[in-house]
Every structure is written in structure tokens, then in C-alpha cells.
MDAnalysis code that builds the backbone (N, CA, C; Angstrom):
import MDAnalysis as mda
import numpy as np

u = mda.Universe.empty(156, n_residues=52, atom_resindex=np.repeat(np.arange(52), 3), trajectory=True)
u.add_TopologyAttr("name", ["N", "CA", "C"] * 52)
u.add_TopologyAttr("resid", np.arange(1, 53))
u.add_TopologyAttr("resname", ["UNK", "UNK", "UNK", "UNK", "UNK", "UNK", "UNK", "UNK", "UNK", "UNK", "UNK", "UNK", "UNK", "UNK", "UNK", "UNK", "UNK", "UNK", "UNK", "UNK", "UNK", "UNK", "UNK", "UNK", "UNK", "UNK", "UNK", "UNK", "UNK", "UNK", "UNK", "UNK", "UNK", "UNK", "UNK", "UNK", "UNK", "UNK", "UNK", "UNK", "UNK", "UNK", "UNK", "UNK", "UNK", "UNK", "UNK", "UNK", "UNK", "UNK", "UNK", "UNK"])
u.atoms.positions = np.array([
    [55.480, -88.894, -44.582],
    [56.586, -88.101, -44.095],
    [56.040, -87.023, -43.155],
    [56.843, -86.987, -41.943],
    [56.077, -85.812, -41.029],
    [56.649, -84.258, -41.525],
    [55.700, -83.472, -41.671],
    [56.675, -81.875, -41.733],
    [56.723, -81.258, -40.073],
    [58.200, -81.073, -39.895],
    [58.314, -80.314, -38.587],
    [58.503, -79.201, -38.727],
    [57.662, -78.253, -38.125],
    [57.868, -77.063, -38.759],
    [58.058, -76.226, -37.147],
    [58.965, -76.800, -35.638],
    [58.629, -76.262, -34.845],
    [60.037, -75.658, -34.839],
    [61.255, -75.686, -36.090],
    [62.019, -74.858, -36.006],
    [63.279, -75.697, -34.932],
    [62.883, -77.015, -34.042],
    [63.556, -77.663, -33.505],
    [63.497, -76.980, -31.948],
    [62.664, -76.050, -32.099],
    [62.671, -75.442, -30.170],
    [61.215, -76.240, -29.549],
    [60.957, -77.248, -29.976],
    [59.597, -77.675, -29.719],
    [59.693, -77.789, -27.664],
    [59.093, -77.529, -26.964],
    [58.621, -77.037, -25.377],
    [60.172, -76.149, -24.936],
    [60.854, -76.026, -25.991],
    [61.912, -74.914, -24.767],
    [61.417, -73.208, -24.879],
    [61.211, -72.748, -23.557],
    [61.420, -71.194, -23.218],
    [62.478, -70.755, -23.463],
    [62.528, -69.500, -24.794],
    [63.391, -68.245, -25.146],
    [63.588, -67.328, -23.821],
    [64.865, -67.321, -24.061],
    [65.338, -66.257, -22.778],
    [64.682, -65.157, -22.953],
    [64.089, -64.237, -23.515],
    [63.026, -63.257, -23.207],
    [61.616, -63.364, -22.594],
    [61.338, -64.630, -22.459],
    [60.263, -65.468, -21.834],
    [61.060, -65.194, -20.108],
    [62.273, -65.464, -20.046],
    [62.314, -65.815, -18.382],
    [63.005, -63.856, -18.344],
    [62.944, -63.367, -19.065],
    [63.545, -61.914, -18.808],
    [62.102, -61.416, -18.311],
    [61.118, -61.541, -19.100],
    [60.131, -61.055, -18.454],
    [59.408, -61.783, -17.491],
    [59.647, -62.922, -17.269],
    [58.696, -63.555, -15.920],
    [59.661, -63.018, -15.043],
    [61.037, -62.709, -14.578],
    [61.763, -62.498, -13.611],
    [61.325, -61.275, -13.090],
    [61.373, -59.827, -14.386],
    [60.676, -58.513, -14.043],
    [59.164, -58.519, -13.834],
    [58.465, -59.184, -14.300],
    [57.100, -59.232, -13.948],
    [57.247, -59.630, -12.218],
    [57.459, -60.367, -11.911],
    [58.058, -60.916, -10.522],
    [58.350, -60.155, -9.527],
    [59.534, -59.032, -9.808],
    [60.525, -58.012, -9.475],
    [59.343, -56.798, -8.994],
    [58.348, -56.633, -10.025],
    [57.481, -55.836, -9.977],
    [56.469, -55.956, -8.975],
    [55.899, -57.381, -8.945],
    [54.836, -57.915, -7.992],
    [55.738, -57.926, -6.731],
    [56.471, -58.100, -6.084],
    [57.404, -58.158, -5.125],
    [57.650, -56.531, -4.384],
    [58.140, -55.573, -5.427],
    [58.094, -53.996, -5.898],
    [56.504, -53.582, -4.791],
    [55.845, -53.727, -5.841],
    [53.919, -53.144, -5.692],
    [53.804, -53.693, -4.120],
    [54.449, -55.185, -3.970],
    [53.648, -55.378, -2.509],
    [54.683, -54.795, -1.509],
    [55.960, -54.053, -1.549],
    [56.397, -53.697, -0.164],
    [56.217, -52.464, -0.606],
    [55.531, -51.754, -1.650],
    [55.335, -50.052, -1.204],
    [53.716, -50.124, -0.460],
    [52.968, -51.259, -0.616],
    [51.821, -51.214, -0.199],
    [52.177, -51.881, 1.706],
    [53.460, -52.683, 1.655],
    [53.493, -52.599, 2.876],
    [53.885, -51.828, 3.564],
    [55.217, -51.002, 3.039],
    [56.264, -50.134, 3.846],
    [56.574, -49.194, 2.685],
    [55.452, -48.306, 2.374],
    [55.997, -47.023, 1.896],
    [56.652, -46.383, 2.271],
    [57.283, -45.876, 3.152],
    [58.620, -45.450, 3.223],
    [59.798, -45.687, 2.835],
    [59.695, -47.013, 3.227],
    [61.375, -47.497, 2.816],
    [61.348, -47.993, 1.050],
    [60.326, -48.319, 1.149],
    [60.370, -48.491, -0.724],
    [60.716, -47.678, -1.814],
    [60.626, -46.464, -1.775],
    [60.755, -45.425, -2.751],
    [62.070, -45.479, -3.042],
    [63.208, -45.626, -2.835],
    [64.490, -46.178, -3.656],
    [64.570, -47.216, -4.040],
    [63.988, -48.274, -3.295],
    [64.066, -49.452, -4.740],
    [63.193, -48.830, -6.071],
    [62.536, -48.235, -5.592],
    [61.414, -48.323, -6.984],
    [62.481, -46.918, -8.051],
    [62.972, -46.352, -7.473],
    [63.486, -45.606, -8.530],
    [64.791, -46.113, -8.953],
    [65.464, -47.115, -8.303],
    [66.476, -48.251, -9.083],
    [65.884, -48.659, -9.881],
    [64.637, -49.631, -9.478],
    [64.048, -50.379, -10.483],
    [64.025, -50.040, -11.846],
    [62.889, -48.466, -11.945],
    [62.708, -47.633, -12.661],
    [63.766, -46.977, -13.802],
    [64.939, -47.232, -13.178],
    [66.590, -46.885, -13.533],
    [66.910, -47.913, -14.562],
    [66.610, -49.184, -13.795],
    [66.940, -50.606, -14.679],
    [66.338, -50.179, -16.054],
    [64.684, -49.844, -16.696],
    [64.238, -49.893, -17.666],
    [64.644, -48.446, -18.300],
])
């Protein structure tokens, strides 16, 4: 007899898995236009900042 013990989610991603790959993302995206265009970046980043 097999024991399954994977709870029945065996290879699916929990939506807190894609909550944080989206903000991890958001962030890397974030970091590279204040390193391109600091100027205009500083209000997204304090939206962003707003979001958490």
C-alpha cells in the first residue's frame, strides 16, 4: 500500500509562492530604474513602500 503523505498538492505552487515571486520581481524592476533614473523613481518607490 503506498502512504501519500503530499496532502494531495503534490507539484502545485501556493499563492504565497507567486505573491512573493511577483514582489521580489516588482523590487528587481524598482532597484534597476532608481539605478537608472533616479529622479523619476522616488515615487514609485514610496508607493511601493506604501504597498508593504
Amino acid at each position: 500500500m503506498k502512504n501519500d503523505t503530499s496532502g494531495g498538492q503534490a507539484g502545485s505552487l501556493g499563492l504565497g509562492f507567486w505573491t512573493t515571486l511577483i514582489r521580489a520581481v516588482f523590487v528587481i524592476m524598482l532597484g534597476l530604474a532608481m539605478i537608472l533614473s533616479p529622479d523619476k523613481s522616488h515615487t514609485t518607490l514610496y508607493k511601493f513602500m506604501g504597498m508593504f
